[in-house]
C-alpha positions in Angstrom: 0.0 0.0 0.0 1.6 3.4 -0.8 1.8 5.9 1.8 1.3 9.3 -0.6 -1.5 11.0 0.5 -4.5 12.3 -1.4 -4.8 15.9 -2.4 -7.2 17.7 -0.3 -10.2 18.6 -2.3 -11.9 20.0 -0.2 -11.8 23.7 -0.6 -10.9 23.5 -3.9 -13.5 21.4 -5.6 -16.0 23.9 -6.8 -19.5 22.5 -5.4 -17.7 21.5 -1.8 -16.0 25.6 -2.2 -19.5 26.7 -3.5 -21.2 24.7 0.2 -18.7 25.9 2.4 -18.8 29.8 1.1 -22.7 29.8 1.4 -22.7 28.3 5.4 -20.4 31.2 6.0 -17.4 28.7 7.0 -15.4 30.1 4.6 -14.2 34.0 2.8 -13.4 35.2 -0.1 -9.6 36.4 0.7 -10.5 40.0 -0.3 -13.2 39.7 2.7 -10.5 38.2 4.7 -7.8 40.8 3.8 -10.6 44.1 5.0 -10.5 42.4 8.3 -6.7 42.5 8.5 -5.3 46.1 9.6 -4.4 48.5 7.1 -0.3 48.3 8.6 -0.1 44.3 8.3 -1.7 44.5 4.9 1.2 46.8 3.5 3.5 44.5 5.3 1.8 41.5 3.2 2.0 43.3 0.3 5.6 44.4 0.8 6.6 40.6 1.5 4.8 39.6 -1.6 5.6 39.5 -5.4 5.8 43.3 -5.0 8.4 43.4 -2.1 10.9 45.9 -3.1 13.8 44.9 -5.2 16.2 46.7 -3.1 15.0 46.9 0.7 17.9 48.9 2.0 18.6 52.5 0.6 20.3 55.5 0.4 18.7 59.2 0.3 20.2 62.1 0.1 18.9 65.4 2.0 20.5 69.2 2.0 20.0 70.1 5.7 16.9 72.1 5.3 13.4 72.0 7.0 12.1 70.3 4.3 13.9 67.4 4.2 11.3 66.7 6.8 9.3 64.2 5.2 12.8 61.8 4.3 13.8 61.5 7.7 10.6 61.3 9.0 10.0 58.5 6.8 13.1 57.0 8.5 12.0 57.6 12.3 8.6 57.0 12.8 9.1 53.9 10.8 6.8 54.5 7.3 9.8 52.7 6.0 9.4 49.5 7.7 5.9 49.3 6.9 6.4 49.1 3.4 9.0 46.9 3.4 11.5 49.3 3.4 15.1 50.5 5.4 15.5 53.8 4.3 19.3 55.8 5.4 19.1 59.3 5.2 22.5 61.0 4.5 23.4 64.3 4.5 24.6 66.0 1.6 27.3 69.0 1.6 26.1 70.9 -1.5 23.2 70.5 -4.6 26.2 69.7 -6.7 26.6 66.5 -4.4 23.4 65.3 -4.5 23.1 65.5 -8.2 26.8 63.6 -8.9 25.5 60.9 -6.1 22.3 60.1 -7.8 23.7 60.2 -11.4 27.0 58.0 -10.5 24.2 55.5 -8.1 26.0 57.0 -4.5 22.5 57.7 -3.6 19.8 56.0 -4.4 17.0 58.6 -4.6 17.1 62.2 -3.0 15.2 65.0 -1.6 15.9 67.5 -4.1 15.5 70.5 -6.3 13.2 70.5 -8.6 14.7 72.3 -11.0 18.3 70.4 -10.8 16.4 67.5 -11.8 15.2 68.9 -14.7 18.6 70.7 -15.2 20.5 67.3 -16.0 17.2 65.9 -17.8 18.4 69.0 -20.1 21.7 68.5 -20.2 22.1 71.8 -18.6 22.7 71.1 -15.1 25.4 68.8 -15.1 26.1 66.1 -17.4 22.9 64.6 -19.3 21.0 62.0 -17.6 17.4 60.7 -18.1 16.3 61.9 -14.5 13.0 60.9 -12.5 10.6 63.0 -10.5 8.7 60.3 -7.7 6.7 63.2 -6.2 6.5 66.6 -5.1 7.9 67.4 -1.4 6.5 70.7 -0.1 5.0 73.6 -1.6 6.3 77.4 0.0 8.6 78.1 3.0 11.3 79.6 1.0 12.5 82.9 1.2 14.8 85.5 -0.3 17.0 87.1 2.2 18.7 90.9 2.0 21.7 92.2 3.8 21.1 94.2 7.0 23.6 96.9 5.5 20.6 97.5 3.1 18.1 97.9 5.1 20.1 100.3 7.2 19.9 102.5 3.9 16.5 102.4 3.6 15.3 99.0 1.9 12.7 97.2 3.4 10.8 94.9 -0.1 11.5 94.5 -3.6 10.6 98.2 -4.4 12.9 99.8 -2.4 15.8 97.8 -3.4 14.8 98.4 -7.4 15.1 102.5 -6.7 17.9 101.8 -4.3 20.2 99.9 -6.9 19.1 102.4 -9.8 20.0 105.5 -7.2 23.4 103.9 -6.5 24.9 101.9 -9.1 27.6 99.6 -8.3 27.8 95.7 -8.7 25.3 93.8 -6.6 25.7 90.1 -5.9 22.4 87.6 -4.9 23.4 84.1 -4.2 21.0 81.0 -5.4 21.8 77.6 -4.5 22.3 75.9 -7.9 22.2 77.3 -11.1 18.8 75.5 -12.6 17.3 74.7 -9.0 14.2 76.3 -7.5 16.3 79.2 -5.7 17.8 80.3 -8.5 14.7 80.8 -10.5 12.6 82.5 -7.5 15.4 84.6 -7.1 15.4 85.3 -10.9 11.6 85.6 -11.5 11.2 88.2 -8.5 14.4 90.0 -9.7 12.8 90.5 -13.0 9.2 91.7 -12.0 11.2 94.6 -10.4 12.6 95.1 -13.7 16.2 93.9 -12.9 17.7 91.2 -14.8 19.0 89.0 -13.1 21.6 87.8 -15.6 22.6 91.6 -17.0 22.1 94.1 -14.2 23.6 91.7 -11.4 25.9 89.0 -10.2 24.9 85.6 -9.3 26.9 83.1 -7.6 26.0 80.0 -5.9 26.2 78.8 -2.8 25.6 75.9 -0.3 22.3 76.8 1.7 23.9 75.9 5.4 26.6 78.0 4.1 24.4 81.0 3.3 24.2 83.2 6.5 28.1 82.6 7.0 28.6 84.2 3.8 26.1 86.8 4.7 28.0 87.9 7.6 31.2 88.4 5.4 29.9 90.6 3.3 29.9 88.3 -0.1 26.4 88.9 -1.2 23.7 92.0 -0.8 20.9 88.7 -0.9 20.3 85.0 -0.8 17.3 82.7 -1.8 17.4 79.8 -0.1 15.1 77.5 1.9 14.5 77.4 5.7 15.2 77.6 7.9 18.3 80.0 6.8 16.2 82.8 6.2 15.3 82.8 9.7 18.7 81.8 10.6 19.8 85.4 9.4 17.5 87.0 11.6 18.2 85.6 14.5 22.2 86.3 13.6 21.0 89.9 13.0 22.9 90.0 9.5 19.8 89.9 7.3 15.9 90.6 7.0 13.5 89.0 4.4 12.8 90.3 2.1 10.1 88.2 0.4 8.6 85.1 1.2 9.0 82.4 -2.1 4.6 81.9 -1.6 4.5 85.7 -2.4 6.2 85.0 -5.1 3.8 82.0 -6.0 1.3 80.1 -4.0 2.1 76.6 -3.2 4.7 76.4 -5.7 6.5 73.4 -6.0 9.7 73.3 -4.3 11.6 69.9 -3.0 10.8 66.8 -5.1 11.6 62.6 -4.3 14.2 62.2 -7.5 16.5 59.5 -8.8 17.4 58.4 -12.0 15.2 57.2 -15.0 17.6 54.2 -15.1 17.1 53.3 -10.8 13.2 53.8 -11.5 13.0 50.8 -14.3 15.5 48.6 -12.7 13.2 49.0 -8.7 10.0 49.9 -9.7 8.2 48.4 -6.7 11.4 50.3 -4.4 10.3 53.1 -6.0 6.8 53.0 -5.3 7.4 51.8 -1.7 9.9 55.0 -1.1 7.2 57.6 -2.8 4.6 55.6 -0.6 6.6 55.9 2.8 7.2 59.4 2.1 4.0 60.1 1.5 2.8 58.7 5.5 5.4 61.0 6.7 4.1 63.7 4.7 0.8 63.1 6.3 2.2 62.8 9.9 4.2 66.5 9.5 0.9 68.6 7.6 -0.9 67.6 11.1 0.0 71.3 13.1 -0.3 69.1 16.1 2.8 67.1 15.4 5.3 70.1 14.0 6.7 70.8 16.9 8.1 67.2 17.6 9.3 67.2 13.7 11.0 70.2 14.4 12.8 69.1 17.3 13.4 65.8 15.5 15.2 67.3 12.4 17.2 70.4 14.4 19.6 67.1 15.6 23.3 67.3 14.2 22.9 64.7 12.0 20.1 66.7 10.2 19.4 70.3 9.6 22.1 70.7 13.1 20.2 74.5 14.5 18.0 75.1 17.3 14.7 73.8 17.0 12.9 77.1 17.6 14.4 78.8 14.4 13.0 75.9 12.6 9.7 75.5 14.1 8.3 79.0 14.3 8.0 79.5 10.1 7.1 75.5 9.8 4.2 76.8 11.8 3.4 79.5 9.7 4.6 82.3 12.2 6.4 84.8 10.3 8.8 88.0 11.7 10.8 89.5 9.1 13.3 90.6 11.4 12.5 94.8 10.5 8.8 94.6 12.4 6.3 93.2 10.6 5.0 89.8 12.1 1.9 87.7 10.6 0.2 84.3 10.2 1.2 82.6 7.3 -1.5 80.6 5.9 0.7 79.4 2.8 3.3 77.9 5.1 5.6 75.4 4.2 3.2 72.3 3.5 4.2 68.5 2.9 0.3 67.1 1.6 -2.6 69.2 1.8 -4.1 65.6 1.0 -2.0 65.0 -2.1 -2.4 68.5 -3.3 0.6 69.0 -2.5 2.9 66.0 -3.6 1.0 64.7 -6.9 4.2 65.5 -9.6 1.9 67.9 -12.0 2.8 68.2 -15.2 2.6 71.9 -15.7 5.1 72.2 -12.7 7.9 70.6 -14.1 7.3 72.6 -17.7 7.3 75.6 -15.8 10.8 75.5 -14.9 12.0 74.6 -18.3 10.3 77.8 -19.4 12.2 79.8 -16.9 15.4 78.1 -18.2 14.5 78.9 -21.6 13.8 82.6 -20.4 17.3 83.4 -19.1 19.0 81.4 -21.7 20.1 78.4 -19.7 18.1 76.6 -22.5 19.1 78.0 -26.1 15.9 76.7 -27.6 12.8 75.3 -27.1 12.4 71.6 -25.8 9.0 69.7 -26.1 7.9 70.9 -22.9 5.0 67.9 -22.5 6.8 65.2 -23.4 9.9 66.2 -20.9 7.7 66.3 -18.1 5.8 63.0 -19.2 8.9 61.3 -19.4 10.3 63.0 -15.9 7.2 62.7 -13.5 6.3 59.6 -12.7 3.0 60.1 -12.3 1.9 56.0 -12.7 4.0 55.0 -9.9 2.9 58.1 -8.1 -0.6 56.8 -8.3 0.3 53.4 -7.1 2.3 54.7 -3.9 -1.1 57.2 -3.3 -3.7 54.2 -3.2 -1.5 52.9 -1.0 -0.7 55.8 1.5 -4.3 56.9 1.1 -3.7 60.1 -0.4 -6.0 61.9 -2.7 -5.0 62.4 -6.4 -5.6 65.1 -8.1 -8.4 65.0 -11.2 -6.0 66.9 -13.4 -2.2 66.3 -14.5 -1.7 69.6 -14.6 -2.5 73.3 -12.6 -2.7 76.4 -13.3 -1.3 79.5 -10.8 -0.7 83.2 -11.0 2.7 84.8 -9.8 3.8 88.1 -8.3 3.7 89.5 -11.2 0.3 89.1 -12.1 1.2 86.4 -15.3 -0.7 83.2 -14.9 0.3 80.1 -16.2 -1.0 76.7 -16.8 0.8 74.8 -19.1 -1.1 75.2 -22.3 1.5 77.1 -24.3 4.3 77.0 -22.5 6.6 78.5 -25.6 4.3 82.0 -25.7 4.8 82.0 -21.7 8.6 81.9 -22.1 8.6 84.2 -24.7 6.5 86.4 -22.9 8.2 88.0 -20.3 9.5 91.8 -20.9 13.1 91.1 -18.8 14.4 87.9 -20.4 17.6 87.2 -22.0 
């Protein structure tokens, strides 16, 4: 007599499945699976055929409040629950990040929008098909004059126009990278006063922890750069803003999750993991309640390395600009405004070619669309939202008006470049 046993049939024979399912002694796995709780279902699914390729990984941050949401992700454990180990590590310089992500250092990065789109162009470094995962934060940028100038009578944008034109001489603004985000708020609000940015002054760039060092040497007249070194050169006493980047535009998009084209296609399910984790910490930091423990979190040495109340007062929306005006910011920095705020639009990532086409970074045209298509990963993006249970937006792209009364929303993006009156 052998001793193989039988097959179970059980379950699986379809009128003894079809008895069993109707006496309620057995579920359908989807019924099983809504019983299970939400954190042990992303665990299934990370341990599945999806599990990410590459569980352990490198990301790059600048020391900046908002590289919030990537080292969030890291200590309140998003990471884990998606299967994930994500390392934080702290870059020196924009020119860092983008040479670690092109040469695989890093493997994905919090990040300037517009350096992304820099080396997609060729423009920015070396050419490399780049990828954008998701938007980081909208606002909480800020461009920063010297205290010297405001003891001659500047206080905004006007003031420093009929200043510069009253006393010529060679003024010097710093950005942080030539392509990047800085560099073309600085630029864009430089022009509606009717300064050009590449003819009238000097540019240089400069490292944003290095910024209000710089300041206090007397290197530069102004800086654009991200919190919280705006607020950094007020409490130093060497600087005042001058501007806030949201007056410049509203929820603009600022920090973005990017890699390379090449990392994206080779971890595709890392990739939606990471955009997923981040999203749960961008969730956790938008609630007001819980800004004041992010602050504190990131202020640490190994991060941002500053006192925790010159991070946490702007991250609240609580705004001095050091020569007596204080308000309530309602277009403080966010990190999801339910998705609003990280869904990788379209029209965002066009708008910075146009503003490298406008000051002649770019010598012609590109196809704006099809740039951004191939850039924002907006199917993965969708993925990583259904998971992180995060609205996405009905529309790929947005439309916005800036300081200077131009709006824009991606429908003819060549006219827009062309359109400005101080251009290259």
């Amino acid at each position: 007599m052998s001793d193989t046993k039988k097959p179970d049939t059980s379950v699986t024979n379809p009128s003894r499945r079809d008895f069993l399912l109707k006496s309620g002694l057995l579920m359908a796995a989807g019924s099983i699976m809504t019983m299970v709780p939400a954190g042990v279902r992303n665990a299934a699914w990370a341990a599945g055929s999806d599990a990410p390729e590459k569980p352990n990984i490198n990301v790059g941050f600048i020391p900046l409040t908002d590289c919030a949401s990537v080292v969030m992700a890291n200590l309140k454990g998003f990471d884990k629950k998606y299967g994930l180990t994500i390392t934080p590590t702290k870059e020196a310089s924009w020119a860092a990040v983008r040479d670690k992500l092109t040469n695989g250092e890093l493997d994905a990065a919090h990040v300037l929008y517009g350096l992304v789109y820099g080396v997609q162009m060729g423009i920015g470094g070396p050419q490399k098909d780049m990828a954008n995962l998701m938007t980081i934060n909208n606002n909480g940028q800020a461009i920063s004059l010297s205290s010297q100038l405001h003891e001659k009578g500047v206080t905004d944008g006007a003031s420093l126009a009929k200043f510069m034109k009253d006393n010529p001489r060679e003024y010097t603004f710093a950005q942080t990278f030539p392509t990047g985000t800085h560099a073309m708020w600085l630029y864009y609000w430089l022009g509606s006063l009717g300064v050009n940015p590449m003819k009238d002054v000097k540019t240089i760039t400069v490292p944003p922890p290095q910024m209000v060092a710089n300041m206090r040497i007397g290197n530069m007249d102004g800086f654009c750069v991200g919190e919280p070194w705006n607020a950094r050169a007020i409490a130093d006493k060497i600087g005042f803003t001058a501007v806030t980047s949201q007056d410049i535009w509203k929820d603009h998009p600022e920090k973005i999750l990017g890699t390379t084209a090449e990392w994206v296609k080779a971890n595709p399910n890392t990739a939606r993991a990471l955009t997923a984790a981040v999203l749960e910490a961008s969730k956790y930091i938008d609630d007001m309640a819980n800004r004041g423990e992010v602050a504190s979190a990131i202020a640490a040495k190994a991060y941002v390395n500053t006192e925790a109340s010159v991070i946490e007062g702007r991250m609240k929306g609580e705004y001095d600009n050091g020569i007596g005006k204080t308000w309530k910011d309602d277009n403080y920095m966010k990190f999801c405004n339910d998705g609003a705020v990280n869904f990788p639009y379209l029209s965002d990532g066009m708008w910075f070619l146009t503003q490298h086409k406008r000051w002649g970074l770019l010598k012609d045209h590109p196809d704006y669309l099809e740039t951004a298509k191939k850039v924002n990963q907006i199917d993965i993006y969708k993925q990583a939202a259904e998971l992180a249970k995060v609205t996405i937006p009905a529309s790929d792209m947005r439309e916005s008006t800036l300081i200077d009364g131009v709006k824009w929303d991606g429908k003819d993006p060549k006219a827009y470049a062309d359109g400005f009156a101080v251009k290259v």
